[in-house]
C-alpha atoms as a printed R data frame, in Angstrom:
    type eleno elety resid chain resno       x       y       z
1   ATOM     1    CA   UNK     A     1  23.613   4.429   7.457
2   ATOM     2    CA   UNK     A     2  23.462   0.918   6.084
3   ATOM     3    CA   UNK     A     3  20.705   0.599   3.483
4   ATOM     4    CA   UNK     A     4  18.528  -2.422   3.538
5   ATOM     5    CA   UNK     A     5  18.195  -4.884   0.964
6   ATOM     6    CA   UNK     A     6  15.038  -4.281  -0.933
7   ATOM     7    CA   UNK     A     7  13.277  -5.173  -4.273
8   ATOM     8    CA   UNK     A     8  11.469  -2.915  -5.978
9   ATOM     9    CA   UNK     A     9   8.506  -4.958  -7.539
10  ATOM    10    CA   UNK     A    10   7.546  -4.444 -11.093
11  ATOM    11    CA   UNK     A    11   9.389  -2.005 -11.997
12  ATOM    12    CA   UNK     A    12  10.288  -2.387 -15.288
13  ATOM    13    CA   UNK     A    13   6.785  -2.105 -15.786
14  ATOM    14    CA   UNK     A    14   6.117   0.852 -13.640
15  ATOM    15    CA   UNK     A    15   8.374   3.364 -15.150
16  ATOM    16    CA   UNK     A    16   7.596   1.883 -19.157
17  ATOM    17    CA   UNK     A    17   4.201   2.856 -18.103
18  ATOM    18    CA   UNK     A    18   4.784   6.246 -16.529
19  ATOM    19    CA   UNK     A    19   5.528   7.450 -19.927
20  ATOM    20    CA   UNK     A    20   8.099   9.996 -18.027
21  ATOM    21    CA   UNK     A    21   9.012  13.103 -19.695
22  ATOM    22    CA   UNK     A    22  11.898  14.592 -18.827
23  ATOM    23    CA   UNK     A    23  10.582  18.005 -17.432
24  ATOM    24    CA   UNK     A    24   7.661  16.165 -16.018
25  ATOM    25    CA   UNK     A    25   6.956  16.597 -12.511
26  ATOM    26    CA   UNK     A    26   5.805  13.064 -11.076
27  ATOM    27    CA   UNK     A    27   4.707  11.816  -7.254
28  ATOM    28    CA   UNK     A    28   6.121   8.479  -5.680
29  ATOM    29    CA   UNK     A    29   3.527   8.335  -2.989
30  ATOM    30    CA   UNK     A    30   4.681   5.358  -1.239
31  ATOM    31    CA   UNK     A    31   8.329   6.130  -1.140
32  ATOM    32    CA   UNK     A    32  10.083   3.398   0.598
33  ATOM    33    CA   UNK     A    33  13.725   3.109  -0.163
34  ATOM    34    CA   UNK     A    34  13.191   5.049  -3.527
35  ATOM    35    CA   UNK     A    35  13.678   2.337  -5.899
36  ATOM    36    CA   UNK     A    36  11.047   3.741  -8.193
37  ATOM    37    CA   UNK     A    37  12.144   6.717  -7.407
38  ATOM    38    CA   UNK     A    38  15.496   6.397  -8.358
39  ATOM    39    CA   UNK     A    39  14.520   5.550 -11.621
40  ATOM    40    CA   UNK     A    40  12.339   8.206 -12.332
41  ATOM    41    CA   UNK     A    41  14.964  10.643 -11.321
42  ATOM    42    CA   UNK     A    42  17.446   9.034 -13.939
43  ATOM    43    CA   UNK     A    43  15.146  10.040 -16.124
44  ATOM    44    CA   UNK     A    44  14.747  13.524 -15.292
45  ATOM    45    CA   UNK     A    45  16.616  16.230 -16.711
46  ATOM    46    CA   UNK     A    46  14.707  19.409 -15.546
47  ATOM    47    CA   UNK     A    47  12.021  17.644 -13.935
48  ATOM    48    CA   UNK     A    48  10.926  17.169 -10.539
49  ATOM    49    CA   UNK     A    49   9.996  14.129  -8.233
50  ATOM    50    CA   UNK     A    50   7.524  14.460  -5.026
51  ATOM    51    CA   UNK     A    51   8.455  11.374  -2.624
52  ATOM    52    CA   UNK     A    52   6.066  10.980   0.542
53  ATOM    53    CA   UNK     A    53   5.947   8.198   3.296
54  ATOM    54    CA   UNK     A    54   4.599   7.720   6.093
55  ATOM    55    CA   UNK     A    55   7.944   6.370   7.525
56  ATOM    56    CA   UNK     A    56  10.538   8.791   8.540
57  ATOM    57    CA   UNK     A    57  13.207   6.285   8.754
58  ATOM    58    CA   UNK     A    58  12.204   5.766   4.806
59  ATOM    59    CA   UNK     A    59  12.924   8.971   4.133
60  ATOM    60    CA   UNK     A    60  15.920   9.345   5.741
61  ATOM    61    CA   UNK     A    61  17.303   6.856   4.505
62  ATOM    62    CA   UNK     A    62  16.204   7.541   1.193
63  ATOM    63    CA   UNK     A    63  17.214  10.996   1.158
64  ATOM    64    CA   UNK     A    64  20.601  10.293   1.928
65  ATOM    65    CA   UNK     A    65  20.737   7.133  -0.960
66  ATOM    66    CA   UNK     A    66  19.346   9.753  -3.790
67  ATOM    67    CA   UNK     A    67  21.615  12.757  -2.588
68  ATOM    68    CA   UNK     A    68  22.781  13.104  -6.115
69  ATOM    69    CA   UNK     A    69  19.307  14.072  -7.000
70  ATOM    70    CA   UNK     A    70  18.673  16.652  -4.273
71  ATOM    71    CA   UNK     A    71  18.072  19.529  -6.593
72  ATOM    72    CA   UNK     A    72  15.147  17.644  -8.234
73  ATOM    73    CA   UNK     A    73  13.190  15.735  -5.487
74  ATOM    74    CA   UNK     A    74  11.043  16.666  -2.670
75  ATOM    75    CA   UNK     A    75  10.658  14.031   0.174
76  ATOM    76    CA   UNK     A    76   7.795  14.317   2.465
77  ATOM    77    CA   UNK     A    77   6.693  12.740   5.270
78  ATOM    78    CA   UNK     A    78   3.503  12.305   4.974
79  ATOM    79    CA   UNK     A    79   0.217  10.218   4.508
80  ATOM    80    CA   UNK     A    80  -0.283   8.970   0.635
81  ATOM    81    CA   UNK     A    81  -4.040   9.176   0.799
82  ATOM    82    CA   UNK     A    82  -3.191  13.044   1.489
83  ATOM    83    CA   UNK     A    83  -1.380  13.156  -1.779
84  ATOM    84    CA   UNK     A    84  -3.469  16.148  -2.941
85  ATOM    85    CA   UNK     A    85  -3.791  18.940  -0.560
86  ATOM    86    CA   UNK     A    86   0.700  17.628  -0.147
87  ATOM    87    CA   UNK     A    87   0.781  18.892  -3.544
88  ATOM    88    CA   UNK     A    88  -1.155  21.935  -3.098
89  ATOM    89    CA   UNK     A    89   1.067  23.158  -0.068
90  ATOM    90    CA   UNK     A    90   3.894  22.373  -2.550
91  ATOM    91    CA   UNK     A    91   2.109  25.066  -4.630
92  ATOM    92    CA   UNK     A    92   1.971  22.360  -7.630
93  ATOM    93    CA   UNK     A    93  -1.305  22.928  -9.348
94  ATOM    94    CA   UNK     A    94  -0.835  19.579 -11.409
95  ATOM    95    CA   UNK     A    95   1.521  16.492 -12.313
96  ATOM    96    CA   UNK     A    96   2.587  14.338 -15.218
97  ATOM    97    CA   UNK     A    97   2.746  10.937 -13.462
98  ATOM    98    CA   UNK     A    98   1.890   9.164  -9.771
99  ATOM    99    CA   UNK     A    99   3.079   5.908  -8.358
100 ATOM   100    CA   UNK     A   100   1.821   4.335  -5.578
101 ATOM   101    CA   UNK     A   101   2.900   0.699  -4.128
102 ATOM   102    CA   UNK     A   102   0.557  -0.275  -1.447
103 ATOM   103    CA   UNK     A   103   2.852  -3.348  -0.085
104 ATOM   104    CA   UNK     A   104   5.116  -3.094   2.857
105 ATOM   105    CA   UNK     A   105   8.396  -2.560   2.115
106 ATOM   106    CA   UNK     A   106  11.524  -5.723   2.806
107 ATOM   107    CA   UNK     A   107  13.159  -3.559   5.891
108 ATOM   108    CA   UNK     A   108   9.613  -2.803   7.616
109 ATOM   109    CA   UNK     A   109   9.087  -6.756   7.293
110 ATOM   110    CA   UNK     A   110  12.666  -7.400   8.206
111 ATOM   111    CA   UNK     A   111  13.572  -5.417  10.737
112 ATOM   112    CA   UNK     A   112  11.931  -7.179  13.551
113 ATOM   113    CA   UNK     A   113  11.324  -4.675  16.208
114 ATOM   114    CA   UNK     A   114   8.993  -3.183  13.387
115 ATOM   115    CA   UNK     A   115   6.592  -6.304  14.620
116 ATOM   116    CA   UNK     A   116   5.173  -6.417  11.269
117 ATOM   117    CA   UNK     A   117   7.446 -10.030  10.920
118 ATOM   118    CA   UNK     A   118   5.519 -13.496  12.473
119 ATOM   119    CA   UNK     A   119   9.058 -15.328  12.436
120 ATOM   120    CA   UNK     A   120  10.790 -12.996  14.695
121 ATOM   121    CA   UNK     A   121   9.546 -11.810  18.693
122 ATOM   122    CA   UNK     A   122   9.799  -8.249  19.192
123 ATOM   123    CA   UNK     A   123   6.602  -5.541  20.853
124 ATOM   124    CA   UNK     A   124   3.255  -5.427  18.939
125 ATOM   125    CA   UNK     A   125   3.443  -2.240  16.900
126 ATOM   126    CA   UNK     A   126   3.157  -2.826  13.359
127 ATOM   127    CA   UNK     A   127   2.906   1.185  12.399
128 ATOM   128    CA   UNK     A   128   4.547   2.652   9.400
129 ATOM   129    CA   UNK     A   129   4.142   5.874  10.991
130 ATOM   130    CA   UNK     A   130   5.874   5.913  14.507
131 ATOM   131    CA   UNK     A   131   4.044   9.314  15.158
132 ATOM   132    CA   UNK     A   132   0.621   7.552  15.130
133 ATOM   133    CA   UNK     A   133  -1.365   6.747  18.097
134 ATOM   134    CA   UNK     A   134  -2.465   3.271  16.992
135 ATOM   135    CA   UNK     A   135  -0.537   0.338  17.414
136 ATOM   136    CA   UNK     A   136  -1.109  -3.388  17.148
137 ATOM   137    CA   UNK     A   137  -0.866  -3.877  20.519
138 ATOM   138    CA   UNK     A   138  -3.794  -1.439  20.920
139 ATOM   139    CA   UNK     A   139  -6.170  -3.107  18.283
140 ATOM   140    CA   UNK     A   140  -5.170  -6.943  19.901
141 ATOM   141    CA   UNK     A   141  -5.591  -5.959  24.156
142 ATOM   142    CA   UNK     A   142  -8.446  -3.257  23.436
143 ATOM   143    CA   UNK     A   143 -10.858  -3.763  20.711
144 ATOM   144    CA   UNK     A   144 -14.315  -5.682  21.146
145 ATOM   145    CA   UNK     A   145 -14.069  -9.024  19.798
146 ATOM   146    CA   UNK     A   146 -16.394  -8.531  17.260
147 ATOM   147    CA   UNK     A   147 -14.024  -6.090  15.644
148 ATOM   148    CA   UNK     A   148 -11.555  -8.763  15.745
149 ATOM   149    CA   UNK     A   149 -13.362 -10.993  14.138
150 ATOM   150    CA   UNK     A   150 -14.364  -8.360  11.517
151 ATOM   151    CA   UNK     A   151 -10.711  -7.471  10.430
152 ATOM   152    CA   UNK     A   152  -9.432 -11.079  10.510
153 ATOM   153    CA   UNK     A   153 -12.066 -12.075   8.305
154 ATOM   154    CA   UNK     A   154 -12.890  -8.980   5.972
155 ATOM   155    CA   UNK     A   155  -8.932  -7.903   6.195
156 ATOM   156    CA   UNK     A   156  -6.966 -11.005   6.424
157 ATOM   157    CA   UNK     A   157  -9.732 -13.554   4.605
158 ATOM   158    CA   UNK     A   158  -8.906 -16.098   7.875
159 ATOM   159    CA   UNK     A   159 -11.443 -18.573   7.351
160 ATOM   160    CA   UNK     A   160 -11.214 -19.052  11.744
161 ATOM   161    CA   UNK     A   161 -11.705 -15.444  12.294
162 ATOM   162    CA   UNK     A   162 -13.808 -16.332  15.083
163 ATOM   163    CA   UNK     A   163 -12.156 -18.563  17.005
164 ATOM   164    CA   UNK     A   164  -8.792 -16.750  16.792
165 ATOM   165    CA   UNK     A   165 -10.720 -13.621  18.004
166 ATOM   166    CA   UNK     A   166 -12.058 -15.875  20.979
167 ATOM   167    CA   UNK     A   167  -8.549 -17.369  22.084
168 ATOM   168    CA   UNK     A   168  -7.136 -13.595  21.820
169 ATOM   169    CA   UNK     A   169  -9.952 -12.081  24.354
170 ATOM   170    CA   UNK     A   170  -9.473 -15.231  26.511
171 ATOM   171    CA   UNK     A   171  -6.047 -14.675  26.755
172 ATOM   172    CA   UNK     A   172  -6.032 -10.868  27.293
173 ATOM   173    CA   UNK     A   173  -8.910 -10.995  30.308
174 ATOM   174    CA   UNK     A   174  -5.562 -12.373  32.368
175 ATOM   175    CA   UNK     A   175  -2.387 -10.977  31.161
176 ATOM   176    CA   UNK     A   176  -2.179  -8.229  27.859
177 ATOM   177    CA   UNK     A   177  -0.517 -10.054  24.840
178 ATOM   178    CA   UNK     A   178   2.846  -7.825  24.450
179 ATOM   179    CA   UNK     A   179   4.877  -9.508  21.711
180 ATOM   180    CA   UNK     A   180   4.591 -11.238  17.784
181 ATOM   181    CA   UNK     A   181   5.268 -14.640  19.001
182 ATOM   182    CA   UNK     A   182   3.318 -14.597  21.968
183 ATOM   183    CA   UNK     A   183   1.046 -13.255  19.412
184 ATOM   184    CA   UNK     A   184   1.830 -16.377  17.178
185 ATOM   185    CA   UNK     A   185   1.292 -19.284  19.956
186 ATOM   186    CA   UNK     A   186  -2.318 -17.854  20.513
187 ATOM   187    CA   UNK     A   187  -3.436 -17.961  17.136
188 ATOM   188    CA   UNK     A   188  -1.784 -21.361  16.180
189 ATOM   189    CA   UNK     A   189  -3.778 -23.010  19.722
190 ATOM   190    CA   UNK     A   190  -7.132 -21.279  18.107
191 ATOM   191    CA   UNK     A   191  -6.469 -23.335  14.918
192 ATOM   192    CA   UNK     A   192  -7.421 -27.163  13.999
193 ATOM   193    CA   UNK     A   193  -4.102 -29.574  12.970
194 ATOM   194    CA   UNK     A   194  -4.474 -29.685   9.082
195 ATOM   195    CA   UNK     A   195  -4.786 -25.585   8.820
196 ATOM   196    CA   UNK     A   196  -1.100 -25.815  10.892
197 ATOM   197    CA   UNK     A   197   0.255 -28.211   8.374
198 ATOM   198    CA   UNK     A   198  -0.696 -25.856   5.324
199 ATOM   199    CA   UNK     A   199   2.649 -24.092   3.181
200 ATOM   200    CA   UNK     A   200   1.360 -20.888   4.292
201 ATOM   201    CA   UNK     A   201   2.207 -20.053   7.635
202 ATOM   202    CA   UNK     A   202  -0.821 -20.095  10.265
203 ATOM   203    CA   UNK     A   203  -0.108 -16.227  11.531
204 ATOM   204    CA   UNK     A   204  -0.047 -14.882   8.046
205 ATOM   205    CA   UNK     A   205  -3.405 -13.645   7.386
206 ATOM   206    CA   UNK     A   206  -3.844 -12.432  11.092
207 ATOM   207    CA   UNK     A   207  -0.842 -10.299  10.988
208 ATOM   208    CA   UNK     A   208  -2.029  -9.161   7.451
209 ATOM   209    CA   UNK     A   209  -5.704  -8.096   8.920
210 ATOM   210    CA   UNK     A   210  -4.053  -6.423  11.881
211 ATOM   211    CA   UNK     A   211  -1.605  -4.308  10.087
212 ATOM   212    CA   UNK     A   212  -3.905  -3.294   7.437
213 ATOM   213    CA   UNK     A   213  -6.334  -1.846  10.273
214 ATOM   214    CA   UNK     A   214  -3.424  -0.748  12.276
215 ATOM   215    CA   UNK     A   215  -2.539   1.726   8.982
216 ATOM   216    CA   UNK     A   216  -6.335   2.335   7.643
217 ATOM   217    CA   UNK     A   217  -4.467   0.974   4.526
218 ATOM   218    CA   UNK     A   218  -7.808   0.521   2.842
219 ATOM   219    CA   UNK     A   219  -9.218   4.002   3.977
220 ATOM   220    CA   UNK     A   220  -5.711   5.635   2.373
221 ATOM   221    CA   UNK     A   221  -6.588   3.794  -0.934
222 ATOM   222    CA   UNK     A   222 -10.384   4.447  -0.922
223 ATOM   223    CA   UNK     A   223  -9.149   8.524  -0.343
224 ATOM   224    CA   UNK     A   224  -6.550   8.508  -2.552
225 ATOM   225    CA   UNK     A   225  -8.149   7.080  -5.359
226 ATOM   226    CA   UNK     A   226 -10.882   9.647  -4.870
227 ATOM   227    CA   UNK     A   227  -8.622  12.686  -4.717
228 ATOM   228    CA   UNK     A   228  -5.208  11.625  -6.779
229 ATOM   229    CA   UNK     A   229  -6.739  11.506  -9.996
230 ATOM   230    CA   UNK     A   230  -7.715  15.563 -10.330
231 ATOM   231    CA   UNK     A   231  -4.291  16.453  -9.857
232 ATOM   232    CA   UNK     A   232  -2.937  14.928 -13.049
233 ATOM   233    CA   UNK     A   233  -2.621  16.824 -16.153
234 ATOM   234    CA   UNK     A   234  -3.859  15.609 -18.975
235 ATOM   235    CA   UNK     A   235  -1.990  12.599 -20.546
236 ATOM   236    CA   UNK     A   236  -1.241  12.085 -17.075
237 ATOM   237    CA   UNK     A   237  -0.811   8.553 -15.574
238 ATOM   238    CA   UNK     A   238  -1.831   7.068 -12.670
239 ATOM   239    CA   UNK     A   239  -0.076   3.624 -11.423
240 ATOM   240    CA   UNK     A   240  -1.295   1.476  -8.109
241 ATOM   241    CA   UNK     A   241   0.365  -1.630  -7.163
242 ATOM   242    CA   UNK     A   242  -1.607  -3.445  -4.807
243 ATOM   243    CA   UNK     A   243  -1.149  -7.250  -3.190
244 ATOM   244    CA   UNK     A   244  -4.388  -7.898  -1.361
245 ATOM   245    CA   UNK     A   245  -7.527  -8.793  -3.106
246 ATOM   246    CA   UNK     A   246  -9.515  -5.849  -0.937
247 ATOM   247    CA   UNK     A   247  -6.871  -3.446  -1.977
248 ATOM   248    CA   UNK     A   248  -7.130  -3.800  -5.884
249 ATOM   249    CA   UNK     A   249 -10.913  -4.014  -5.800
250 ATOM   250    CA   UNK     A   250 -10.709  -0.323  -4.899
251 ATOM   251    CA   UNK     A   251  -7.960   0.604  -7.555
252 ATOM   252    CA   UNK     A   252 -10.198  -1.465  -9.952
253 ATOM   253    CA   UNK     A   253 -13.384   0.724  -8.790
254 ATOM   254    CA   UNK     A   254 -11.843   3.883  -8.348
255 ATOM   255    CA   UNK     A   255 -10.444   3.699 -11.907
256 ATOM   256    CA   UNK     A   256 -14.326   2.139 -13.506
257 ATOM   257    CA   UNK     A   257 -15.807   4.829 -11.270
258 ATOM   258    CA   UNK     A   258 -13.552   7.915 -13.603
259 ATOM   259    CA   UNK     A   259 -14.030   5.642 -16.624
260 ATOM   260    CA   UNK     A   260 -17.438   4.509 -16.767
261 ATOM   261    CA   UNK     A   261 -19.504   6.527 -14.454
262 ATOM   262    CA   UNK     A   262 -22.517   7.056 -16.203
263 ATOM   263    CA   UNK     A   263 -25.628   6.570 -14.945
264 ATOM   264    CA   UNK     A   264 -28.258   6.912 -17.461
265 ATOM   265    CA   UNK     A   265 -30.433   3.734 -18.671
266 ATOM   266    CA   UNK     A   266 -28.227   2.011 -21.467
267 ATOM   267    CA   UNK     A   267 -31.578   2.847 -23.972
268 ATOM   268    CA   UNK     A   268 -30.928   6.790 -23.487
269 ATOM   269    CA   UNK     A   269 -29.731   7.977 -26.733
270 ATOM   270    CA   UNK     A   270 -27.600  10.640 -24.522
271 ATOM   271    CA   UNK     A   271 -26.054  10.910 -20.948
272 ATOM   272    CA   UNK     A   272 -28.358  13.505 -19.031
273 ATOM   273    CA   UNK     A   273 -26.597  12.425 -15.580
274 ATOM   274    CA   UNK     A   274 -23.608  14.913 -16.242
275 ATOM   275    CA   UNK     A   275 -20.963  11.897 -15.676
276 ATOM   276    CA   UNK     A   276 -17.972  13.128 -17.285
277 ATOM   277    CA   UNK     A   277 -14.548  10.319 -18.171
278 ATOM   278    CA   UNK     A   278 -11.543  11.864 -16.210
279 ATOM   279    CA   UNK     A   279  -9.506   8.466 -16.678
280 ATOM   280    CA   UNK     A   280  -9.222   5.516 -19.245
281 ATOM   281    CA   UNK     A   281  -7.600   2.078 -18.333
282 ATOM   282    CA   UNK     A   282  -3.871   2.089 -20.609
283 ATOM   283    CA   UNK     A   283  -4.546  -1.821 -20.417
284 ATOM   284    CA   UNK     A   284  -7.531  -4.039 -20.094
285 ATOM   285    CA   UNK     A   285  -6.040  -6.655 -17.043
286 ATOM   286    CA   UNK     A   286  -3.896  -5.537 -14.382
287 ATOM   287    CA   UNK     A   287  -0.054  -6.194 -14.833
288 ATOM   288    CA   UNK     A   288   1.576  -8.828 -12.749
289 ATOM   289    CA   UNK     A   289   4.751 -10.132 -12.329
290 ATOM   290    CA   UNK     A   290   7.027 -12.183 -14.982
291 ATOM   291    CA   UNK     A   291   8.430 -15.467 -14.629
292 ATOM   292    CA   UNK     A   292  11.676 -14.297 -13.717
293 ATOM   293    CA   UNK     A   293  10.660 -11.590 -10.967
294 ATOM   294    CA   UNK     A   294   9.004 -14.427  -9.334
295 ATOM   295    CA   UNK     A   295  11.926 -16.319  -9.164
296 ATOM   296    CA   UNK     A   296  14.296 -13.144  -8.027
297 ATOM   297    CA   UNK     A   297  11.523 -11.612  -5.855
298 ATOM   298    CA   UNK     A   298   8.886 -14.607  -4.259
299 ATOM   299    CA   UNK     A   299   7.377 -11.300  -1.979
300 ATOM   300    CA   UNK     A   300   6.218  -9.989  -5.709
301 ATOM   301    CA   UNK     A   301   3.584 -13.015  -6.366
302 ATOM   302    CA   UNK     A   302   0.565 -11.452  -5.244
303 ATOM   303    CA   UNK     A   303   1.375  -7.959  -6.976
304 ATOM   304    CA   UNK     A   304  -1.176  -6.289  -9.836
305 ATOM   305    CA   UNK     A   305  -0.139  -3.087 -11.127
306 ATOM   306    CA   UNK     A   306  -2.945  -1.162 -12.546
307 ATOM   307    CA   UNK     A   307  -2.460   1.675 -14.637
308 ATOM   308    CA   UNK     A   308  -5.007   4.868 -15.983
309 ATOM   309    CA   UNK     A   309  -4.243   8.018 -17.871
310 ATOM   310    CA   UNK     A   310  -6.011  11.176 -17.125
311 ATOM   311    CA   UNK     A   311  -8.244  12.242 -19.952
């Protein structure tokens, strides 16, 4: 099986910051086509590396890229946000590092019949899990249009959330929209000249909002953030890489929520409200990409990595 081209974003600065031991046992949550992984596992000696995805075709094709290191990694398909109780049915009590990159990976984008791509026709589906019920196509012909308007504008930021929302239920009450392009044409008629004219392309942050509520992308960070963090060991570190504003806010949160949870009025001499720190931020601002990735890797602009030990 041909393996697709793909980047792996900051990750220089992903594995400097995993601090990986060499017996460690770490998690690469978000899989892909293991290029953090692979360099975790080069780093390994008696260690051990927990993949999961959501993708199967990830993992297959992964698994079959890092078949030299098939006596030290697990790959499992599964949900990240379920990262916990995947550990516990791996009977692993507690690890030394996680990794989790919340961006889509180059083949899902590429691969048009994916339909996660606006440059390229192919069905509305947009899953990274092809066992899930929910598709794109589901979300654009069946949801109220006020829940359209919701996830273009709280999920995709697009400033004519409403009148994109309005062409898409027009269009539907007479024939279902079945394809990306078709997708494409409606919201490009729903939007004024200049905003066509812009560098950015005018489907962008549609497809964005659609695919993030497609995947509950924001509900797998919220729950993952919430449950991850117990099942580090001490000295344990945690790294997200997000690219969406909504995404990074919960990272940030999740992280000040562990660090600075307390309470109590700022003029009590000492915390009564039981808040104990479970995780302190390795560096004040998030991490984003150098000069140089930018130029190798333009999909990388928007990354932040964000990085917390367990304490």
């Amino acid at each position: 099986m041909e393996t697709p081209k793909h980047i792996s974003v900051l990750l220089d600065e992903c594995i400097e910051n995993l601090n990986i031991k060499p017996d460690g046992i770490y998690v690469d949550g978000t899989l892909g086509l293991g290029g953090h992984s692979e360099q975790i596992l080069k780093r390994l000696t008696t260690g051990r590396l927990i993949g999961i995805d959501r993708d199967e075709s990830a993992i297959r094709r992964t698994c079959e890229r890092l078949r030299a290191y098939s006596d030290k990694m697990t790959l499992v398909h599964g949900n990240f946000c379920d990262v916990a109780s995947i550990l516990d049915e791996l009977n692993i009590d507690g690890v030394d590092g996680m990794l989790f990159d919340l961006g889509v990976s180059s083949p899902q984008l590429d691969e048009s019949e994916r339909g996660f791509s606006y440059m390229n026709d192919a069905p509305l589906d947009m899953r990274m899990d092809n066992t899930s019920a929910l598709t794109a196509w589901k979300v654009v012909n069946e949801w109220p249009e006020g829940e359209l308007v919701r996830i273009l504008r709280d999920y995709g930021e697009e400033r004519f959330a409403r009148k994109i929302a309005s062409r898409i239920v027009e269009h539907r009450q007479n024939k279902p929209v079945e394809t990306t392009l078709e997708l494409v044409d409606i919201i490009k008629s729903a939007m004024p000249a200049a905003a066509l004219r812009e560098k950015q392309h005018p489907a962008k942050r549609s497809f964005q909002a659609i695919r993030i509520a497609v995947n509950d992308e924001l509900g797998a960070v919220e729950q993952m953030m919430k449950t991850a963090p117990d099942k580090l060991n001490e000295g344990g570190r945690l790294c997200v890489i997000s690219f969406h504003s909504l995404e990074d806010r919960i990272v940030k949160l999740g992280i000040a929520k562990r660090e600075n949870g307390c309470t109590c009025p700022r003029e009590a001499p000492i915390c009564v409200c039981g808040f104990v720190q479970t995780l302190k931020s390795v560096h004040r601002k998030p991490i984003i990409p150098s000069e140089d990735e930018l130029n190798n890797n333009p999909r990388s602009r928007s990354a932040k990595l964000r990085v917390a030990q367990k304490v």
